[in-house]
Backbone as a printed PyTorch tensor [residue, N CA C, xyz], in Angstrom:
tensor([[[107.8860,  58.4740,  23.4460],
         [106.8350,  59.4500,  23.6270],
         [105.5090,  58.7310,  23.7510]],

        [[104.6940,  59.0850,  24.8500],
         [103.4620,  58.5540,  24.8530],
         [102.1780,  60.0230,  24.5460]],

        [[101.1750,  59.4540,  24.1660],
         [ 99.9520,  60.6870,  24.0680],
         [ 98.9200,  60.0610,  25.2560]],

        [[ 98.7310,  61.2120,  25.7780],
         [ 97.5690,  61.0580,  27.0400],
         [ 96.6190,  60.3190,  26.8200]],

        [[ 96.1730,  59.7230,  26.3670],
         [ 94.7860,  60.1610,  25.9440],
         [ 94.1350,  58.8220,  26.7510]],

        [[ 94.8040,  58.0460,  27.8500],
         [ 93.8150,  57.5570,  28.7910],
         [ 94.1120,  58.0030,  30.1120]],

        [[ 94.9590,  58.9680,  30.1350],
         [ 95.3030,  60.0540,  31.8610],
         [ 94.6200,  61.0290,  31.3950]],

        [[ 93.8530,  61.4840,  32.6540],
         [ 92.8710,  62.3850,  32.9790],
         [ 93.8530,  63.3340,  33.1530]],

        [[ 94.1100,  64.7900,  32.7120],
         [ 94.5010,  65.7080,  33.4720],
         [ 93.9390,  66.6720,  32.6360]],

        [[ 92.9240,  67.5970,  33.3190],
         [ 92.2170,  68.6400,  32.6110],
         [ 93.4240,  69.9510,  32.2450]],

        [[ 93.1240,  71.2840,  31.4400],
         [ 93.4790,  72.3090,  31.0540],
         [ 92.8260,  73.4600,  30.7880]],

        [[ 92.7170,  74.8140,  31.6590],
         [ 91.6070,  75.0310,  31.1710],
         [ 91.7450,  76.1740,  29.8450]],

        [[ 90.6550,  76.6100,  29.5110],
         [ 90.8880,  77.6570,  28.3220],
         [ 92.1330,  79.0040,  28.3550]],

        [[ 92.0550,  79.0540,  30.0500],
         [ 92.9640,  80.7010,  30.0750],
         [ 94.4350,  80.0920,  30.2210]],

        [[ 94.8120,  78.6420,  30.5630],
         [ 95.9250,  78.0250,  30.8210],
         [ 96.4490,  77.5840,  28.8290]],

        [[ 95.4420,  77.2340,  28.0880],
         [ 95.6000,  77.1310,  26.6230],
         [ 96.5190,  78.4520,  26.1180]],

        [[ 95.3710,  79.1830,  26.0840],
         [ 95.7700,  80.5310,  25.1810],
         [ 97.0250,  81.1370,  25.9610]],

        [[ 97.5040,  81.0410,  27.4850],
         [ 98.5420,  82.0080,  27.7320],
         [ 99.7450,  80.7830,  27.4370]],

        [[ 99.8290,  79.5150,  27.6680],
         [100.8170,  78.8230,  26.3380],
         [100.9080,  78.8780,  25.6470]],

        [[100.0550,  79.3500,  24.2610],
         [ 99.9000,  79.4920,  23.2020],
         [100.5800,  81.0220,  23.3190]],

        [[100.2700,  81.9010,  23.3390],
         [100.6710,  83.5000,  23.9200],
         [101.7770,  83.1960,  24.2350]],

        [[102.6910,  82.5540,  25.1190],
         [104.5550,  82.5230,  25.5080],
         [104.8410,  81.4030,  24.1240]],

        [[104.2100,  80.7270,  23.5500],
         [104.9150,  80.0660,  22.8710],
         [105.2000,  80.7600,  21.4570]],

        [[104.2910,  81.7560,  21.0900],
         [104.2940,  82.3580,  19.8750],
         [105.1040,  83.5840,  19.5070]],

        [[105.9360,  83.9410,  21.2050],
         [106.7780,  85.0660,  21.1890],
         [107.7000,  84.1380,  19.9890]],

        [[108.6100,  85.5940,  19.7490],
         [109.5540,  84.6450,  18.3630],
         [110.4520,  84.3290,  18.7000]],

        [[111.1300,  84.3560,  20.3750],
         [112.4080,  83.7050,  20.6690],
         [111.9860,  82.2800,  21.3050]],

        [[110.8500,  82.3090,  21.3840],
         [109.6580,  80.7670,  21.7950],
         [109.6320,  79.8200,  20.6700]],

        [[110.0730,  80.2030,  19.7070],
         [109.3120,  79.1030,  18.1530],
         [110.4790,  77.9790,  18.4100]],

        [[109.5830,  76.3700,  18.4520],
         [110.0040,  75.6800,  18.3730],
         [110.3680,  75.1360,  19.6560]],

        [[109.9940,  75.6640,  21.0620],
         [109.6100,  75.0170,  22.1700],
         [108.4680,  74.7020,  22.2820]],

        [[108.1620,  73.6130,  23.5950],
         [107.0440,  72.8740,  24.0390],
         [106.8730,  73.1310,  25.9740]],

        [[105.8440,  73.0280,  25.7610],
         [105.9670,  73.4620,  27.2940],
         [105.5760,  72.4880,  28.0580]],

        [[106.9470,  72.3960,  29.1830],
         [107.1430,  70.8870,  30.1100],
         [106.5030,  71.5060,  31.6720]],

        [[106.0310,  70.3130,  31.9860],
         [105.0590,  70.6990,  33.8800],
         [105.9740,  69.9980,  34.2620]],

        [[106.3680,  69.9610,  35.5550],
         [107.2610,  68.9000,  35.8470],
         [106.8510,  69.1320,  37.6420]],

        [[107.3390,  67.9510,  38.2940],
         [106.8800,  68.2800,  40.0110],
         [108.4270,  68.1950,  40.4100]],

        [[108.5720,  68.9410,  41.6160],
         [110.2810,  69.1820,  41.8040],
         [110.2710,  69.4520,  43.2840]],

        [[111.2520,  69.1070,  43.7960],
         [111.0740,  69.1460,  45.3860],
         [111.1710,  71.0650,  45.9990]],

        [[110.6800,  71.3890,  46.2270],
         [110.5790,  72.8650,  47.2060],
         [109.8080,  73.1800,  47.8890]],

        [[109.3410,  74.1910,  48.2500],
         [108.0210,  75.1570,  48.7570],
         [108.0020,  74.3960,  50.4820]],

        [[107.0580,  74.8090,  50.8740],
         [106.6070,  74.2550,  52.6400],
         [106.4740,  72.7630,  52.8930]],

        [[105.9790,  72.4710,  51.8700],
         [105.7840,  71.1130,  52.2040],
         [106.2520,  69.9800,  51.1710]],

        [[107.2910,  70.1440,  50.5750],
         [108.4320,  69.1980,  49.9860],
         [108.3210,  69.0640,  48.5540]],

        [[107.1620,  69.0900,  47.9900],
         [106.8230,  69.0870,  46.6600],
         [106.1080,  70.3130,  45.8010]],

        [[106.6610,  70.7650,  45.2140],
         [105.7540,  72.2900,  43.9960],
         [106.0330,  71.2990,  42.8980]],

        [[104.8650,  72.0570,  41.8830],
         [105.1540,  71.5430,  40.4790],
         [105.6670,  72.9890,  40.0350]],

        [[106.2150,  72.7550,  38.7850],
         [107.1200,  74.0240,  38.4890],
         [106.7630,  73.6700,  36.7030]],

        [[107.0840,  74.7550,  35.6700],
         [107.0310,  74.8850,  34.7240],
         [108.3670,  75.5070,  33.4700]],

        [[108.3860,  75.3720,  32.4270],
         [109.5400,  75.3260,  31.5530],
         [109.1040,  75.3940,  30.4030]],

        [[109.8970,  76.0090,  29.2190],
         [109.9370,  75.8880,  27.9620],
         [111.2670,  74.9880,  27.4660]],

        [[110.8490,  73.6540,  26.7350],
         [111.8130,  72.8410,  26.2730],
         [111.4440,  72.4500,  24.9840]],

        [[112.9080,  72.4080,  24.2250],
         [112.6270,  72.1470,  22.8440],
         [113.0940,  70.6310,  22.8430]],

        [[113.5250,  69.9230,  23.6200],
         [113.8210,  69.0080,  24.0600],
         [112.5780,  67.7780,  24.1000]],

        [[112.0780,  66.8570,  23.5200],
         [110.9320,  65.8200,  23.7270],
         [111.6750,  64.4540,  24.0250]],

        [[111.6790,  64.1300,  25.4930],
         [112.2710,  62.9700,  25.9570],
         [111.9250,  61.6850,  25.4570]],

        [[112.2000,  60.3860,  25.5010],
         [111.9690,  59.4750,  25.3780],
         [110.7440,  58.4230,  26.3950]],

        [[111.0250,  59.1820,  27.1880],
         [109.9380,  58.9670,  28.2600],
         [108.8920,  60.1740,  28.4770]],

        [[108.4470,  60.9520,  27.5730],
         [107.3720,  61.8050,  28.1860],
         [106.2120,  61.6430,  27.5440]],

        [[105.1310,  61.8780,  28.6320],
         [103.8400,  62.1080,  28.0990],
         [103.4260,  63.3970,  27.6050]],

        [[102.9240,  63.2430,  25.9600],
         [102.2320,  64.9390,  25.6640],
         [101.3700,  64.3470,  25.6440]],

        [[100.6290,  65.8920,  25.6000],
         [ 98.8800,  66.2680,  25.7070],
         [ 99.5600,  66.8190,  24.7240]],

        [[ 98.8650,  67.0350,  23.6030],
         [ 98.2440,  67.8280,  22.2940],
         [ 97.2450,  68.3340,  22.5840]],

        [[ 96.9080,  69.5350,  22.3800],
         [ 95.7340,  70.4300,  22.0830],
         [ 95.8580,  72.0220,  21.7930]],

        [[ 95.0770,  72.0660,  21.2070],
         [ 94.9770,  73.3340,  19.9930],
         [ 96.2650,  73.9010,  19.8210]],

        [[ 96.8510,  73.2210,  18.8630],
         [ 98.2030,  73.0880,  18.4730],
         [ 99.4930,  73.0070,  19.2090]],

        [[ 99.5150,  72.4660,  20.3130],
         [100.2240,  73.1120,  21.5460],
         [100.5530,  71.7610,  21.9550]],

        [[102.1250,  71.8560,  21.8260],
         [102.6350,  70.5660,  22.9660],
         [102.7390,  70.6020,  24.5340]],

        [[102.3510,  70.1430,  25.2090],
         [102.4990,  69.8960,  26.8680],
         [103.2960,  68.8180,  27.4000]],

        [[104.4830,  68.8000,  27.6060],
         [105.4340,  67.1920,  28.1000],
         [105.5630,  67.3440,  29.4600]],

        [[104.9260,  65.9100,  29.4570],
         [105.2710,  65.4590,  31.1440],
         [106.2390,  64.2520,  31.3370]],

        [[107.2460,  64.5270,  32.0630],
         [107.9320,  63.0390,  32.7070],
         [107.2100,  62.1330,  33.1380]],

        [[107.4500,  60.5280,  32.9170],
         [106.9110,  59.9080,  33.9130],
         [106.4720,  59.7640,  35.2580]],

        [[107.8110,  60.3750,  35.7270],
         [107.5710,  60.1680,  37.3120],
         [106.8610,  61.5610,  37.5470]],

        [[106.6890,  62.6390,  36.9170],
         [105.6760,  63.9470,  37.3790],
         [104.3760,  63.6610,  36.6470]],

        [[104.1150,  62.7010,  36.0430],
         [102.8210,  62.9750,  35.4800],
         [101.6460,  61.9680,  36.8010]],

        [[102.4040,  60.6860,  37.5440],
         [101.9190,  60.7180,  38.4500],
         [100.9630,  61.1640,  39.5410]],

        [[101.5840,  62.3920,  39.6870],
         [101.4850,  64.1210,  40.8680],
         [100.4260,  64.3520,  39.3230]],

        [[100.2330,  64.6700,  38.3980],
         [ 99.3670,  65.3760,  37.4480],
         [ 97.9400,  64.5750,  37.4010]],

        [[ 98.3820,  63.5900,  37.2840],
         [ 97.1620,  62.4900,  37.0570],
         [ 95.8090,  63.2130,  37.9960]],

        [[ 94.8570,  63.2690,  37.2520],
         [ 93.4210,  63.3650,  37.8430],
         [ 93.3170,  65.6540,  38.1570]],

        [[ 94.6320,  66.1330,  37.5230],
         [ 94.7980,  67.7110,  37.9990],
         [ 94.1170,  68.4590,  37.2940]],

        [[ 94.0180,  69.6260,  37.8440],
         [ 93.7510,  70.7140,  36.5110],
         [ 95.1060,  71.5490,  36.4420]],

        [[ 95.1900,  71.9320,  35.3580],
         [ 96.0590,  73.1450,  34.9330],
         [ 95.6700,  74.2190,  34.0240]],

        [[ 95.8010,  75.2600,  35.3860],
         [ 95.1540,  76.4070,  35.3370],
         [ 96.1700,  78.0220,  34.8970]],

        [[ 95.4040,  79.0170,  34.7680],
         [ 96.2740,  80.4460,  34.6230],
         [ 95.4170,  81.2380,  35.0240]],

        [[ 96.0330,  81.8190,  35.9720],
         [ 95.7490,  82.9800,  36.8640],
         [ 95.7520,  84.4830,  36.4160]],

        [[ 95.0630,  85.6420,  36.4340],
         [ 95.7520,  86.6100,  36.1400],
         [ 95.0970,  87.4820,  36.8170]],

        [[ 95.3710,  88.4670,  37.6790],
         [ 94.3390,  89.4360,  38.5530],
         [ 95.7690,  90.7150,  38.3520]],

        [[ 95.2720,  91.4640,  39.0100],
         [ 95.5180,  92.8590,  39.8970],
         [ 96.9470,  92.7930,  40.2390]],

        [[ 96.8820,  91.6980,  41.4280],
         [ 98.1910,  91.3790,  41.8560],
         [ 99.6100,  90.8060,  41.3710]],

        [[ 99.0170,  89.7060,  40.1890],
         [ 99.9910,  88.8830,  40.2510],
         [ 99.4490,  87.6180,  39.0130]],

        [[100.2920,  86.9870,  37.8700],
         [ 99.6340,  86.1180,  37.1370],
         [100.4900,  85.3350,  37.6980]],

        [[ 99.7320,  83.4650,  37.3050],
         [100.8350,  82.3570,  37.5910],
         [ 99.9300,  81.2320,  37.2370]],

        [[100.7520,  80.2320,  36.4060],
         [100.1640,  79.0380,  36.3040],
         [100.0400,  78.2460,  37.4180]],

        [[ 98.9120,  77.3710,  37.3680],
         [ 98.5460,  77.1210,  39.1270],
         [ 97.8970,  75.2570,  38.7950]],

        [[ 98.1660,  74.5000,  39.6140],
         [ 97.6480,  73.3470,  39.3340],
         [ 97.2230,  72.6380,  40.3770]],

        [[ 95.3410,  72.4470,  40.2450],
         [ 94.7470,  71.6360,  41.5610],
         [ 94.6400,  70.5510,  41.4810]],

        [[ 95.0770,  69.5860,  41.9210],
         [ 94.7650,  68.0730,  42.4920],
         [ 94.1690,  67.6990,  43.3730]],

        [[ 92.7830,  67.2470,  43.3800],
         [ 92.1070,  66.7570,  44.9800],
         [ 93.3400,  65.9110,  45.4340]],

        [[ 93.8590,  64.8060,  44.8840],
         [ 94.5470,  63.8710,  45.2870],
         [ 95.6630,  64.1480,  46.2160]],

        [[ 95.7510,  65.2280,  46.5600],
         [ 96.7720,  65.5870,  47.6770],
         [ 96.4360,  66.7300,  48.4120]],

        [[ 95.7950,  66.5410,  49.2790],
         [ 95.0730,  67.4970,  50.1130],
         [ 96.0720,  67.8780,  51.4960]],

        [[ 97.4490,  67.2600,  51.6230],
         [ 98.4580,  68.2870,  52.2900],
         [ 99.5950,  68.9780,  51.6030]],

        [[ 98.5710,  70.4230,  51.8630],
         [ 98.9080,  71.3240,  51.1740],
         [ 99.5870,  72.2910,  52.1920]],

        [[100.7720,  73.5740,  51.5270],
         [100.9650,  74.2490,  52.5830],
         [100.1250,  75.5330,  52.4820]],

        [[100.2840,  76.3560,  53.8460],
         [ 99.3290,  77.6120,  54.0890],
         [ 99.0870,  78.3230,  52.0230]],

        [[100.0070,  78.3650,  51.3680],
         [100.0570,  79.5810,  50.2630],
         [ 99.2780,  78.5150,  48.9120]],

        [[ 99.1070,  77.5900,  49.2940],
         [ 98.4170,  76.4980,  48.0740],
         [ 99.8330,  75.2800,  47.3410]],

        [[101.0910,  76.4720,  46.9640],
         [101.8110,  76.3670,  46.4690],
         [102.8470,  75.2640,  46.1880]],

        [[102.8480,  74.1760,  47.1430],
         [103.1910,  72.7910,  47.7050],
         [102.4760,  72.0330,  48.1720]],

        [[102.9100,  70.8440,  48.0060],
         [102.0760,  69.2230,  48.6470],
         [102.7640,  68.9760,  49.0020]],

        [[102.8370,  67.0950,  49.4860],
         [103.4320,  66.3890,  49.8790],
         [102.1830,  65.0490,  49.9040]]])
């Protein structure tokens, strides 16, 4: 297990509290919540999200306000320099994550490459 704390990857307040909020349901106690990047969407790469009670031998957490975040090695890469964000409107909520560092993106935001 490594701790972030010389990779940049921001979080913002509404992305905190709605982890905190799925993690505190009571069939949630005792997971951590994993980002991970996985091949799909338009343009070959989405990052995708999970609840794992599982803490690998190779992952990076972020700690903050009480809250585990695990990243794989090879996805924290794709994270490095991101934000991770939470959405919630009218239409539709979803955790959402911007990276300048990859600016081919497809039409819906939703994939890189």
């Amino acid at each position: 297990m490594n701790n972030l704390s010389s990779t940049k990857i921001d979080i913002t307040n509404a992305a905190i509290n709605k982890i905190k909020s799925i993690l505190n349901y009571k069939s949630n106690i005792g997971y951590n919540f994993r980002v991970f990047v996985t091949s799909g969407g338009c343009n070959g790469l989405k990052y995708d999200f999970t609840l794992d009670k599982n803490i690998n031998d190779n992952d990076y957490i972020i700690k903050q306000s009480n809250i585990l975040i695990l990243i794989d090695n090879i996805s924290l890469s794709y994270l490095t320099g991101g934000l991770i964000d939470y959405v919630e409107n009218i239409n539709k909520s979803y955790f959402f994550i911007s990276n300048i560092k990859y600016n081919n993106k497809c039409n819906c935001g939703m994939s890189f490459n």
